[in-house]
N, C-alpha and C positions, 0 to 999 in steps of 0.2 A: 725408643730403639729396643730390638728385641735381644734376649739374652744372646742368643748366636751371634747377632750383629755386633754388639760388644764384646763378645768372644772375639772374632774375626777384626776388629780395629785392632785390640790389643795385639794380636798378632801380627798384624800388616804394621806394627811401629817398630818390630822389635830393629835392635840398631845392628843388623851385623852385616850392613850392607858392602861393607870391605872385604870381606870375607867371600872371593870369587869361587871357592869349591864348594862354598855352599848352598853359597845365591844359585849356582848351575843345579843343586839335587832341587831346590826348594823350587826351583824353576820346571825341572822335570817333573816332580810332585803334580803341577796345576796340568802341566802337560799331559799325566795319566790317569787327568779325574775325569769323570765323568761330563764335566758343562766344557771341554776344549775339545773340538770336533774339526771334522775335515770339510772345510767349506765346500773349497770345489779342489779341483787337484793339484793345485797351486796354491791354497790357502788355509792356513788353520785358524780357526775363530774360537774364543773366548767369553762368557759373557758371564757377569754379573749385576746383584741387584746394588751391590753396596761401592760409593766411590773409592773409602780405603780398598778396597780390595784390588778394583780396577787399576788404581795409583799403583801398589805393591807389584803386582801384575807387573806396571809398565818400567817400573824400575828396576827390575829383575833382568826386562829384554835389555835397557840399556845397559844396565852392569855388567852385559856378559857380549857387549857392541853388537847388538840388535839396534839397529836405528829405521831400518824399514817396514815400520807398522802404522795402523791406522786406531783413532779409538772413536766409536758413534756412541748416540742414545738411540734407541730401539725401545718406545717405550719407556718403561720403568728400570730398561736395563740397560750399564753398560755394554759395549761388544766392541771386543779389540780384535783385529787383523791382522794375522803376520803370513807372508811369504814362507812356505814348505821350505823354500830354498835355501830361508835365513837360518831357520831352523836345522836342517841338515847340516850347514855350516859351522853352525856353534860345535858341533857334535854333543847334543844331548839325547841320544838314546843309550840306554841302561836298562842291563837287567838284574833285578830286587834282588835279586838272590845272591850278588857280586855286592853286593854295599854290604861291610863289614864294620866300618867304621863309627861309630855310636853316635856323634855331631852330624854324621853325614843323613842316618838315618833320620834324627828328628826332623832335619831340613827338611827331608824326603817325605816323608809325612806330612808336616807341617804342611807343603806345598799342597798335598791331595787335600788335605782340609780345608784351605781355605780355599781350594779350587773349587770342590763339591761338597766338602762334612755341611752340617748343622745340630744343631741341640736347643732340644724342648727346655724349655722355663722348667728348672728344678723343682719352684715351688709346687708343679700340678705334677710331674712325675718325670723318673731319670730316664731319657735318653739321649745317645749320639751317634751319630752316625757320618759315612763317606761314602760316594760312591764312585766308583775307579771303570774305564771305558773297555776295561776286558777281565775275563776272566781269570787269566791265568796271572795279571797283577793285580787284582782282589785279594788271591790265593796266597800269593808270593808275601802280601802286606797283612793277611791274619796269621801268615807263619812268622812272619820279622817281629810283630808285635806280640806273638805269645811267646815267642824266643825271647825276651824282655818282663815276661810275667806281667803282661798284660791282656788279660780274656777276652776274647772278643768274638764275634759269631757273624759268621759270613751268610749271607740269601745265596740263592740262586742266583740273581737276578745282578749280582756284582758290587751289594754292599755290604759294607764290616759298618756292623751294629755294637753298641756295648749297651745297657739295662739298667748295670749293676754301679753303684753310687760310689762304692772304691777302685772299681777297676776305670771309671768316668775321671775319678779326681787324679788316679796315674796317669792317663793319655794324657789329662791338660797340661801336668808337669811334666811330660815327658815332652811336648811342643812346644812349651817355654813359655803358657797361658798363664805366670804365675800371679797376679791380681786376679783372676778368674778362678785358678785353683782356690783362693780364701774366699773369693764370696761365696761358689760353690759348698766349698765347704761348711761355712758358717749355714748356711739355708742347710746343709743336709742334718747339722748339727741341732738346729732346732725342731727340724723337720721328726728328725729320732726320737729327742725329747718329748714333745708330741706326743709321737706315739707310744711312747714309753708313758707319760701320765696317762695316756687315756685307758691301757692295757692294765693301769694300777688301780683305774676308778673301774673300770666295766669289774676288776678282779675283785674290789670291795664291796661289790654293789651286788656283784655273786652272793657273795660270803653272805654279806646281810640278810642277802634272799633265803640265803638256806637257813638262818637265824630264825626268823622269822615264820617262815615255815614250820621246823622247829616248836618254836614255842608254843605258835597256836594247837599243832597239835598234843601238847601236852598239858595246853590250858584245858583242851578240850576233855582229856581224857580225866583231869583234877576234877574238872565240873561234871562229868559223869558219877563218876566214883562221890563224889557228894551228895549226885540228888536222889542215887540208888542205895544211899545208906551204907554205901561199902567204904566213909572215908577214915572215917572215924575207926575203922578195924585197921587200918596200915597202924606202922610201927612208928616209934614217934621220929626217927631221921626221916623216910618217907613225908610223914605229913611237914617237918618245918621247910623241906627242899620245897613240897608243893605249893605251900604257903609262900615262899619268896619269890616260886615263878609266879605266880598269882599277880603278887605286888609288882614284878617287875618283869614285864614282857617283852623287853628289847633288850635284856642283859645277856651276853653269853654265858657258857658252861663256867669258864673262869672267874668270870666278875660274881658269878650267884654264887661259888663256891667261897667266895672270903665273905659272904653275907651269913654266915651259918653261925651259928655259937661255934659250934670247933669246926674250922676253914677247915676244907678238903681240896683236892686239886680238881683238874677237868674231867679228868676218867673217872672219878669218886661221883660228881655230877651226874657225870651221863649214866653209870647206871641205874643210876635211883631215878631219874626222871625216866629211861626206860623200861624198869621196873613196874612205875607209874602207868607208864601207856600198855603192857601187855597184861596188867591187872586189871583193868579199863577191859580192854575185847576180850577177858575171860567172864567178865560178869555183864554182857551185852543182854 
């Protein structure tokens, strides 16, 4: 089962099925996603791929005495049936902008997700997304959820997107995904870490490089300055610094400095070993 699909059970279980003004927004929710369409002019139709979902769907119509609907296989997908008429009946039209009520909203949400959201597997990369069957409640649904400081980014095209790995783990808890929220979280948790050691080793691996670098060329410049006869003319701190990079070619500035008869610090290092290298290309 895919991670959305597990998203969307845990949702279709939650229990607040008693709860008749909610079941109504979380009903209008699935009613202004994008997969519930106008059959013919008599019929609204519903489909999905997942049975919790179809189930929650159909408990919805009954909890709110919808009893005249149909539900097929089509394929790989369910498709429910209901009568416009039933629908107009219930009185479920609403507009987003009138829901003030905070319970009311997640319901209302809640419903367009599982009507139409989905979400990529966190482990390959964050996204989630919905998509809603007009415009202007797209609009109305990235206003309600950034009025709740949650970011989100709308297309064109009439989907609210999110990217971002903490404004992801607020939507879930704000739809009441809360077993979802921890695994999410736990994956984004390590996911960090990750990239946090790898940002630590490519950063040491730098470092070394430039060590490295480094040294050789101030091996290089020792081994000049000896075969031209000009080593033995430095001063005697010059030669025992050069003499220790000599011995030890993967030491830094630091670790060579407590190798001295009298320890200096890193700045005291570097300039005697670049001393070393611009006496070196004076005597080329």
């Amino acid at each position: 089962m895919s991670f959305s699909s597990e998203l969307k059970q845990e949702l279709s279980k939650i229990p607040n099925l008693t709860n008749k003004e909610q079941l109504k927004y979380e009903l209008i929710g699935y009613l202004k996603s994008s997969n519930t369409s106008l059959l013919t002019n008599s019929k609204l139709k519903f489909s999905t791929e997942s049975e919790y979902n179809i189930n929650r769907f159909s408990r919805l119509l009954s909890n709110m005495e919808i009893k005249n609907f149909s539900i097929n296989l089509q394929g790989k997908s369910y498709v429910i049936e209901v009568p416009k008429k039933e629908i107009e009946k219930a009185d479920l039209k609403l507009d987003i902008k009138d829901t003030k009520n905070i319970e009311l909203q997640k319901a209302l949400v809640r419903g367009i997700f599982l009507g139409s959201g989905s979400m990529n597997n966190p482990e390959n990369n964050y996204h989630l997304e919905m998509n809603l069957s007009s415009e202007k409640d797209a609009q109305d649904i990235e206003n309600l959820l950034k009025n709740i400081d949650i970011n989100v980014k709308l297309l064109e095209n009439k989907t609210i997107y999110i990217k971002d790995g903490e404004e992801i783990s607020k939507f879930l808890a704000f739809i009441g995904a809360k077993k979802t929220v921890l695994k999410f979280e736990e994956i984004r948790v390590n996911h960090e870490m990750s990239n946090k050691i790898n940002r630590i080793v490519n950063c040491e691996s730098a470092n070394l490089n430039k060590i490295m670098n480094a040294s050789i060329e101030q091996i290089d410049a020792i081994n000049k300055l000896k075969k031209n006869g000009k080593f033995e003319t430095l001063d005697d701190n010059l030669k025992e610094i050069a003499e220790i990079r000599l011995e030890n070619p993967n030491l830094n500035l630091a670790e060579l400095g407590k190798l001295l008869s009298n320890p200096i610090g890193k700045s005291g290092v570097n300039y005697r070993l670049k001393k070393i290298v611009e006496l070196s290309k004076n005597n080329n």
